[in-house]
C-alpha positions in Angstrom: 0.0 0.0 0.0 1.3 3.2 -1.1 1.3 6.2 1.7 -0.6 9.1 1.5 0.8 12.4 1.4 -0.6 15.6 1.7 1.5 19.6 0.9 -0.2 21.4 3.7 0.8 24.9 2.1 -0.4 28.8 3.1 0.8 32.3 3.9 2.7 33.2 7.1 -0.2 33.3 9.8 -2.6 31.8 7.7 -3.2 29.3 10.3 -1.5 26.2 8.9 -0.2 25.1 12.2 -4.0 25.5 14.1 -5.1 23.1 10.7 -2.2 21.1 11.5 -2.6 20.6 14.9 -6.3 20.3 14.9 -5.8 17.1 12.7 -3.0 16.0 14.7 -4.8 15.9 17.9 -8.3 15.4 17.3 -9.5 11.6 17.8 -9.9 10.5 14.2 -7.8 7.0 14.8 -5.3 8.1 12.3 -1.6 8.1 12.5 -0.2 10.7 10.7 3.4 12.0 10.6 3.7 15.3 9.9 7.3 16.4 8.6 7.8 20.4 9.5 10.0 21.9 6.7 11.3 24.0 9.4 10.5 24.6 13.2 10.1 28.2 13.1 8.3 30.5 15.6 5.2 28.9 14.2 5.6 25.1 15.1 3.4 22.9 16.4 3.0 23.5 20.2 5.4 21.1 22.4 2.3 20.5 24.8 1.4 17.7 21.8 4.8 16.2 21.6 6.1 13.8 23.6 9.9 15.5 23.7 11.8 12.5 25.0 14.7 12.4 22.5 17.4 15.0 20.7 16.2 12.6 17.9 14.9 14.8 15.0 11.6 12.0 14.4 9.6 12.7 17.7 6.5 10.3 18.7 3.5 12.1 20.1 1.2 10.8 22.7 -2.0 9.8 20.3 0.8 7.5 18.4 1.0 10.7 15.4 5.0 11.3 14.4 6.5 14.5 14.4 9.9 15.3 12.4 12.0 18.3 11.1 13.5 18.5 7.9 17.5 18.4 8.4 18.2 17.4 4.9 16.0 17.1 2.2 12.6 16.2 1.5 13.8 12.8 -0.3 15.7 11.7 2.3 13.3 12.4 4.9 10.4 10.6 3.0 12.9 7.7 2.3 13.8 7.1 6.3 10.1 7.5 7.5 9.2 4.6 4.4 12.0 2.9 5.6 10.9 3.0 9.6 7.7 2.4 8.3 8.8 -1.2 6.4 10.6 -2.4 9.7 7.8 -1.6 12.1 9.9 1.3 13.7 7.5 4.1 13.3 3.6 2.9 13.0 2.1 6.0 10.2 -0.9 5.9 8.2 0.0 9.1 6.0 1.9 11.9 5.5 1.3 15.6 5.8 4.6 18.0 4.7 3.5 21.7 6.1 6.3 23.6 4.2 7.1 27.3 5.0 5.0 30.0 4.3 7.0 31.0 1.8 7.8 28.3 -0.2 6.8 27.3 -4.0 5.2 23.8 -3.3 6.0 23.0 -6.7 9.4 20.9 -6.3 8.0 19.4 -3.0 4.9 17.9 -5.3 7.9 17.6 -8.3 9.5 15.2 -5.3 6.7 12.5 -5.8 6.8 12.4 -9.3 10.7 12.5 -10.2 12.0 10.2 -7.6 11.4 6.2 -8.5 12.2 5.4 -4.5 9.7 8.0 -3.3 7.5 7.2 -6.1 7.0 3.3 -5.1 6.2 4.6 -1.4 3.9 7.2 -1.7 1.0 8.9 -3.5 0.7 12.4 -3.6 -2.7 13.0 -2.4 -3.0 16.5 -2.6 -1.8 20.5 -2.1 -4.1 22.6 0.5 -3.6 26.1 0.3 -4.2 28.5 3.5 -5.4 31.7 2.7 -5.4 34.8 5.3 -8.6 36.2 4.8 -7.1 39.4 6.4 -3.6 39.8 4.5 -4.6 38.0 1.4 -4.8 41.0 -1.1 -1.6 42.7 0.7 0.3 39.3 0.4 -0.7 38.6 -3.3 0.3 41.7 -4.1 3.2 41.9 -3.1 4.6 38.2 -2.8 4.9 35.6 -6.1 5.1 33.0 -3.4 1.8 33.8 -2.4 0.1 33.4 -6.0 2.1 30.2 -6.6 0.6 28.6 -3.5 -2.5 29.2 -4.6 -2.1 28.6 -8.2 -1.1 25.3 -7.1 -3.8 24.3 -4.6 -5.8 21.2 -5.0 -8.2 23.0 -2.3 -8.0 26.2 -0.9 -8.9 27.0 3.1 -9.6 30.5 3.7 -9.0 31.5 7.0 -9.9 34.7 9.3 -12.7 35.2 7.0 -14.4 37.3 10.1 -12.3 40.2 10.5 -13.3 41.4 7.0 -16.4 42.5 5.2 -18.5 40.5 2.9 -17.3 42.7 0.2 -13.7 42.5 0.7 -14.3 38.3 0.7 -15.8 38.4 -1.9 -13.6 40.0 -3.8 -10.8 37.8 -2.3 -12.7 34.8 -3.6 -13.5 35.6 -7.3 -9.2 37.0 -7.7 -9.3 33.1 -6.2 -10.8 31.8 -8.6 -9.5 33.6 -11.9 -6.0 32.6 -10.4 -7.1 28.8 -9.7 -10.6 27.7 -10.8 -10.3 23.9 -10.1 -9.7 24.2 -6.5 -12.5 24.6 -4.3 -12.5 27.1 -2.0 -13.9 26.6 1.6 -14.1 29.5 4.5 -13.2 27.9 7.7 -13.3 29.5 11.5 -9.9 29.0 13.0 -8.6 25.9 10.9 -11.8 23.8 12.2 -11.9 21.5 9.1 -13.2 18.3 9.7 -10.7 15.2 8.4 -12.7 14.7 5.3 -11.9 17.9 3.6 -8.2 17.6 4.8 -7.3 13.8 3.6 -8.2 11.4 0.6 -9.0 14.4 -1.7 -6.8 12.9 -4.6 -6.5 15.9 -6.3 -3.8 14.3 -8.3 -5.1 11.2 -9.4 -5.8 10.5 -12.6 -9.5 11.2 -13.0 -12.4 11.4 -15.2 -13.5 14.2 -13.3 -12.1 17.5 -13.8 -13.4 20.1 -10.8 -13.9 23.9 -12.2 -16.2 25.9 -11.0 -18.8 25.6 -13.4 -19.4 29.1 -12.7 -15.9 29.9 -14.3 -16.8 28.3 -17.1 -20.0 30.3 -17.3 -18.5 33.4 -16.9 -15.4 32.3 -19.4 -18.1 31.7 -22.1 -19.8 34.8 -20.9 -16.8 37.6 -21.1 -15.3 36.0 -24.3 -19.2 36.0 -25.8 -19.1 39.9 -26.0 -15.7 40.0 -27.1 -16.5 37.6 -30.3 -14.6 34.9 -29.3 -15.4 31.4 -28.7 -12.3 29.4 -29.0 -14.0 26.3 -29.8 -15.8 27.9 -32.9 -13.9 27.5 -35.8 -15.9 30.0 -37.8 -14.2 32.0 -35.1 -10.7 31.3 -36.1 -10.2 34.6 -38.2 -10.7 36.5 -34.8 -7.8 34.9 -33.0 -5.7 37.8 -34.1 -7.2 40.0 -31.6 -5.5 38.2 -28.6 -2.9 39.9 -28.9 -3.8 42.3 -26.2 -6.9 39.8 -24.8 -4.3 38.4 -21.9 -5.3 41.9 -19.9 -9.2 41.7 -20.7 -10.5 39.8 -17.5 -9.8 43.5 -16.1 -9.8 45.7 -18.7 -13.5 45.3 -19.8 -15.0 45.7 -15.9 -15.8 42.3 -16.8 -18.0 39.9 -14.5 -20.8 41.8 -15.6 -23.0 39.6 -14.4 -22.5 40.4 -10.8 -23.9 44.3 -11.1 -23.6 45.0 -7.3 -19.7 44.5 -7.5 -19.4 47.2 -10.3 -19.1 50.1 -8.5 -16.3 49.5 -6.3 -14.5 48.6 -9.1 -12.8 45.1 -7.1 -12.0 43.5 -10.2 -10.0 46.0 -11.8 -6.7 47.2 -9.6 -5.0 43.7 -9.5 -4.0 41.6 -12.7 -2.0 38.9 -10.8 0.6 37.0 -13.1 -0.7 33.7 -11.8 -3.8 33.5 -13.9 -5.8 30.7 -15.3 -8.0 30.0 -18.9 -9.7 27.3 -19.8 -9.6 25.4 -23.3 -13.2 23.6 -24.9 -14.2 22.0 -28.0 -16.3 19.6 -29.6 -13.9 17.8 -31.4 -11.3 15.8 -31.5 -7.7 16.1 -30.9 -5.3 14.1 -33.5 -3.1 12.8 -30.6 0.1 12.6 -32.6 0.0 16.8 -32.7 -1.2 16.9 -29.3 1.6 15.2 -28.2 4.1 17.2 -29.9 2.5 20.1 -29.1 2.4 19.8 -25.3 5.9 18.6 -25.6 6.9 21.9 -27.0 4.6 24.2 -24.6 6.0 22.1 -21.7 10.0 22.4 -22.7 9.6 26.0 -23.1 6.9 27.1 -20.4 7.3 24.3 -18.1 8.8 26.4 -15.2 5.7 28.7 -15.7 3.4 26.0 -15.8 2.2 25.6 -12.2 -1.0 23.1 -12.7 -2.7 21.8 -15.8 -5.3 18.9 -15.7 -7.7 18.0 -19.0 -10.4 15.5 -19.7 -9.5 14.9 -23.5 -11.5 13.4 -26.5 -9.3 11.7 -28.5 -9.2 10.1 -32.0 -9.0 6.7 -31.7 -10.4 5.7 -28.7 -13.5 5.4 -27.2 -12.2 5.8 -23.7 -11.4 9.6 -22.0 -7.8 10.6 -22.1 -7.1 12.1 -18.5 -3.9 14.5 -18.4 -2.4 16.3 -15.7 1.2 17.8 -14.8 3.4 20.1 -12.7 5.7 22.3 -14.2 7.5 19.7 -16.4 6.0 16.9 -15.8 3.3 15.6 -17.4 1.2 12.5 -17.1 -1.8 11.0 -18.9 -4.0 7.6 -18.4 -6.5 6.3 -20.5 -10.2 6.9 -18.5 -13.5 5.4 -18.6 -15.4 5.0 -21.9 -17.7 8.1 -22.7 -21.4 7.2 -21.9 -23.8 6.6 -25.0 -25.4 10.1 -24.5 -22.7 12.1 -23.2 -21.5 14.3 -25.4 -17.3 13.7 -26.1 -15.2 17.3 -25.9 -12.2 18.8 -24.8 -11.8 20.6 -21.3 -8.7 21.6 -20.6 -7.8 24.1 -17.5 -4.1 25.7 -17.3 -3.2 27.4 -14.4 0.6 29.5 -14.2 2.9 32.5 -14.4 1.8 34.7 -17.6 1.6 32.2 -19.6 1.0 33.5 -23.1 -2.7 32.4 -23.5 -3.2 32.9 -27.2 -0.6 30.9 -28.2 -1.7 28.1 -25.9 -5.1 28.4 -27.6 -4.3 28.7 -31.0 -1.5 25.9 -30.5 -4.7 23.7 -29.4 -6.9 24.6 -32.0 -4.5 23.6 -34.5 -4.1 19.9 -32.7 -7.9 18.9 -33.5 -8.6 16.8 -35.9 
């Protein structure tokens, strides 16, 4: 059986170590071990730790396993695999709370690269922390901020009560143009219950492929005005005019149909470089293109490229084509068969650093059959 792991990721104060030791302690007959990627001012109270040993793995009192990271990730994962074979260290799952300003990108990069690591554990998932409070200041002014969120697999927004409706609202729509496939969830001091924490496999491989349907909506909805339905051919002669389309989400006061937020203007100061677009289309993709386009996008982009997940119709088979990556690496499965009356397209999400959205687009287009 492979272990579980979870990125438990966030700003500084966000409340990542209330989640983590809310999970830690609370009576859910798990055994986690929780690997700290630094013992800051921040870490996990010693009241919960049994502190008998200068050893750097420390077993608490509910039978949960506590350890710093001395050296790297890979090492770290291997030992606690390794306890875990000889019947040292008794652990049902991992959770690695990194720093709050870390890029979680090579610590999810970790489960993918390294065969070792790979045959031990599955990378269950990337929970983001978001200070309700901070969030606009910090995504402002911090890349490290937008990556974490641009990554997340779910997103936990914290201190929601010491602002206004309005302002969390705002915060949650910038949310979701920087990440639309990871649900966002307000929580009161880090309560969570278990099941939104563990098992969310937000990187397996599956047929299912979360966006906010509502981002979709709204996706069709601002490029309806603007003429400019990707998955149209008849559209195709337009495509010029994206040239200076990769600013529009702001420029054109767009959400138009949420009237109440147009006057204080909420959507139009910030144009965050971590941004997100969605691909559609009815037809299908001739896979030998496909896979030398996404080759190319991913050799030159890759380091820009934070997520991307699809649900692809493909020539040649009757089953769904699931693919996700990371950065570089990219992965894709064959799915289930498409039902008799569901109707076979393309959804692809993208999610990363200014990524030059036209040309993915038009690179796309280009790949159907």
């Amino acid at each position: 059986m492979l272990i579980p792991a979870t990125i438990l990721t966030g700003f500084l104060g966000s409340g990542k170590t209330t989640l983590l030791k809310r999970v830690l302690s609370e009576a859910h007959g798990q055994k986690i071990a929780v690997i700290e990627n630094e013992f800051g001012e921040e870490n996990i109270d010693n009241d919960i730790l049994v502190l008998e040993s200068e050893e750097q793995i420390i077993q608490m009192s509910n039978g949960c396993v506590c350890c710093t990271i001395r050296e790297d990730l890979r090492t770290t994962l291997s030992e606690l695999a390794e306890k875990k074979r000889k019947g040292e260290l008794n652990f049902d799952r991992v959770v690695i709370e990194t720093t709050g300003l870390a890029d979680p990108g090579p610590v999810a990069q970790t489960f993918f690269m390294d065969d070792q690591i790979a045959e031990s554990y599955l990378l269950d998932s990337i929970l983001t922390l978001v200070d309700a409070k901070h969030a606009a200041q910090q995504l402002n002014d911090r890349q490290e901020a937008r990556l974490q969120v641009g990554f997340a697999d779910q997103i936990f927004i914290s201190k929601a009560d010491l602002v206004s409706a309005e302002s969390l609202d705002a915060l949650q729509h910038r949310l979701k143009h920087m990440n639309p496939r990871a649900p966002q969830k307000v929580v009161h001091f880090g309560e969570v219950s278990i099941a939104e924490v563990f098992d969310l496999k937000g990187f397996n491989l599956n047929a299912k492929l979360d966006i906010d349907p509502d981002f979709l909506k709204e996706d069709d909805h601002a490029h309806h005005e603007h003429g400019e339905h990707c998955d149209h051919p008849s559209h195709q002669h337009g495509h010029d005019d994206h040239g200076h389309h990769e600013h529009h989400d702001h420029e054109h006061g767009e959400h138009c149909d949420h009237p109440s937020h147009q006057h204080h203007g909420h959507h139009h100061h910030h144009d965050d470089d971590v941004k997100s677009f969605v691909f559609k289309s009815n037809r299908a993709f001739d896979p030998a293109k496909l896979e030398d386009f996404l080759g190319a996008i991913v050799n030159i982009y890759g380091p820009k490229m934070l997520r991307y997940k699809g649900v692809l119709f493909m020539k040649g088979t009757d089953k769904k084509v699931i693919f996700q990556g990371v950065h570089q690496l990219m992965g894709s499965d064959l799915g289930p068969q498409w039902g008799k009356d569901e109707v076979k397209n393309n959804k692809m999400v993208f999610i990363g650093i200014d990524l030059p959205r036209d040309i993915f687009l038009q690179g796309l287009e280009q790949c159907l059959v």
